[in-house]
N, C-alpha and C positions, 0 to 999 in steps of 0.2 A: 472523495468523501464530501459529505454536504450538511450545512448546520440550515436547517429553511427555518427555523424562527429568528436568527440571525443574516440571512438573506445571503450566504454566503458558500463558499465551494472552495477546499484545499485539493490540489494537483500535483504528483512531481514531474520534472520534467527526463529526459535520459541522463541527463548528471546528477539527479535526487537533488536537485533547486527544488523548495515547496514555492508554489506560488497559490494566494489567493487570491479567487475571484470574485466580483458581485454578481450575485445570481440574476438580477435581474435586468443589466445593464452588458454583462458582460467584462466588464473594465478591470484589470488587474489591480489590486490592492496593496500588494506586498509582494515581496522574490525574499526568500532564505534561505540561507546553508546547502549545503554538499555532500552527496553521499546520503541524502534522507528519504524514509519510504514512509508515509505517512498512514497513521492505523485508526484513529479517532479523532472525533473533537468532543471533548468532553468537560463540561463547566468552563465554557470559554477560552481552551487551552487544546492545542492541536498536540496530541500525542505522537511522536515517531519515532523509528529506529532509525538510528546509524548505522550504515554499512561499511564497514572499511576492507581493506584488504587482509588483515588479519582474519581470520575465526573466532571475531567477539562480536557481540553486538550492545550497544549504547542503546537508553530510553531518553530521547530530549522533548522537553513540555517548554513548546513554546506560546503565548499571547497570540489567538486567535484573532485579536483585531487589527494587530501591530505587527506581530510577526516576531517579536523581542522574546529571545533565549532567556528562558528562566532558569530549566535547572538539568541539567547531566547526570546521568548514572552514572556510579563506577562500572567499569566494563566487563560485560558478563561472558565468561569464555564459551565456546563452542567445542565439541569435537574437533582435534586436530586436521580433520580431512573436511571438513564440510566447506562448501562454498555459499556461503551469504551471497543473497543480490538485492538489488533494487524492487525485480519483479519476479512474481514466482518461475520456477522453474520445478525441470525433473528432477534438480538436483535439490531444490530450498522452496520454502513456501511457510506463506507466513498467513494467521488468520486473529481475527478480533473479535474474543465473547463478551457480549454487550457492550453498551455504550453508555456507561453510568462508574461511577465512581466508588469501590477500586474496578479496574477495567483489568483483565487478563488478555494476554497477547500470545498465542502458541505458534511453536513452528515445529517443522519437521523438518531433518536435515537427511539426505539419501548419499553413498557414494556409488555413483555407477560404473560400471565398467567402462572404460575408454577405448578399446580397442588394443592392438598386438598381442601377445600370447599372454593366456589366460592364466593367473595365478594359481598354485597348485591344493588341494584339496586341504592341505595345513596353513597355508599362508590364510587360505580365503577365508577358514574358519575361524583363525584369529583375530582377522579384521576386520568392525564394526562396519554395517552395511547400510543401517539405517537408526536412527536416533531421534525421539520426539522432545519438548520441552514446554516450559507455559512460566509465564510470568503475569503476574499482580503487580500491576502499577497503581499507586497510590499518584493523586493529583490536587486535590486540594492541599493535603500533606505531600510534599513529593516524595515516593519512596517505588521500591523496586523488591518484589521478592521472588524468587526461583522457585515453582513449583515440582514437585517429585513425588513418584508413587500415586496413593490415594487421594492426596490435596490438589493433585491437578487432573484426575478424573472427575472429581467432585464440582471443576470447574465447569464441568463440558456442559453447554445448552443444548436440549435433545434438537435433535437433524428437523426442518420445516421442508415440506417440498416446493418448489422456486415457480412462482407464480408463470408461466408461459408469457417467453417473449411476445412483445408488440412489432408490428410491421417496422424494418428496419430500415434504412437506405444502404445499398451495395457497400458502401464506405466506411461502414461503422464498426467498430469494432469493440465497444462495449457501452455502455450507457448508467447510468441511475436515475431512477425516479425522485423528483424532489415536489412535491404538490402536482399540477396541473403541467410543469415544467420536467420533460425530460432531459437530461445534459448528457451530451452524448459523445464517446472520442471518434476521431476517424482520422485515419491518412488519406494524402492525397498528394500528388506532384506537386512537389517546391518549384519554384521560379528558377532555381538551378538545376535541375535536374533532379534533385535528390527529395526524397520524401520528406513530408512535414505533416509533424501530429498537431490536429485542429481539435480544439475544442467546439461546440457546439449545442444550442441553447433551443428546443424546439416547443412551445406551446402545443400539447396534444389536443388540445379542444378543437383547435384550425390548422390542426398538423401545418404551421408556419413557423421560418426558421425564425427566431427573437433577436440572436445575436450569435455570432461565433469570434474565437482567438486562437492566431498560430500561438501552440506551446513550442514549441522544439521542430526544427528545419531540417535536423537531420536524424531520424528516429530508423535506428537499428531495431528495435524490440518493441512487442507491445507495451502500452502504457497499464499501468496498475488500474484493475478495476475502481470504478466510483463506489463511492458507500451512500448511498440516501439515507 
């Protein structure tokens, strides 16, 4: 995600390390916390969830210029089978309505089948298969409330259709628009062998690169898309 009147860019890395960076130089700012997936910045204050291994998930607001932990939610339970991640998946996926204060945060939680033999006609129907949620996060006040029913339909911002990608380079793998400047992720071979997610800063005016930085050396999964 990107704050361009603040000249700045929040990232996580595969450990959910947020890191900020300056959009215009490149240069890393800050490294924080563990386990974090980063959803907005809003009034100065980067909004994220915590991911743990349990089936909760935490809202932390932290100091967008500093990176200094403000404030924790108490911990908001999941479905006993859901699998939180860092990055969407088949199984979890997380999305962000607006970017103004209070800010709503929804997810969908899915269980899928795993494979070996299929559960039977009563078990399956017992068992919860898939489960939506939304939360109101308050930030200048910090506060956190669990949306249900009607109050988090009433959230939803009608669907926009997604402006047709720009020519991309083979290596990239997702991007955001921030003014004249697109930041963009890509992998590419580590010096060890093993992949490493780069970030990367390109002026579309003279499609030249600005700046880039390895985030992560050893990247298993896609990284979480950018928010412009």
């Amino acid at each position: 995600m990107a704050d361009a009147s603040a000249g700045r860019a929040v990232v996580h890395d595969r450990q959910g390390t947020l890191i900020a960076l300056d959009l215009k130089t490149g240069a890393v700012l800050w490294r924080r916390g563990r386990a974090l997936r980063p959803c907005a910045i809003v009034a100065g204050n980067v909004v994220a969830l915590h991911v743990g291994v349990s089936p909760v998930l935490e809202v932390e607001l932290l100091d967008a210029g500093e990176g200094t932990e403000l404030w924790t939610s108490p911990a908001l339970a999941l479905p006993e089978w859901a699998h939180p991640a860092l990055q969407d998946s088949p199984e979890f996926t997380v999305s962000t309505t607006g970017e103004r204060d209070p800010l709503v945060i929804r997810w969908t939680a899915r269980a899928l089948y795993r494979g070996g033999a299929p559960p039977g006609p009563d078990v399956a129907g017992s068992q919860p298969r898939e489960a939506h949620g939304a939360l109101r996060v308050g930030v200048a006040a910090p506060s956190v409330e669990p949306l249900t029913g009607t109050a988090a339909e009433t959230e939803t911002e009608a669907e926009t259709v997604p402006p047709p990608h720009p020519p991309l380079a083979a290596d990239v793998l997702d991007y955001g628009q921030v003014g004249d400047l697109r930041v963009e992720l890509t992998v590419r071979p580590g010096s060890g062998g093993e992949d490493a997610v780069v970030l990367r800063a390109v002026d579309t005016r003279t499609a030249s690169k600005v700046w880039e930085v390895v985030l992560d050396e050893t990247a298993e999964t896609r990284p979480r898309r950018l928010r412009p």
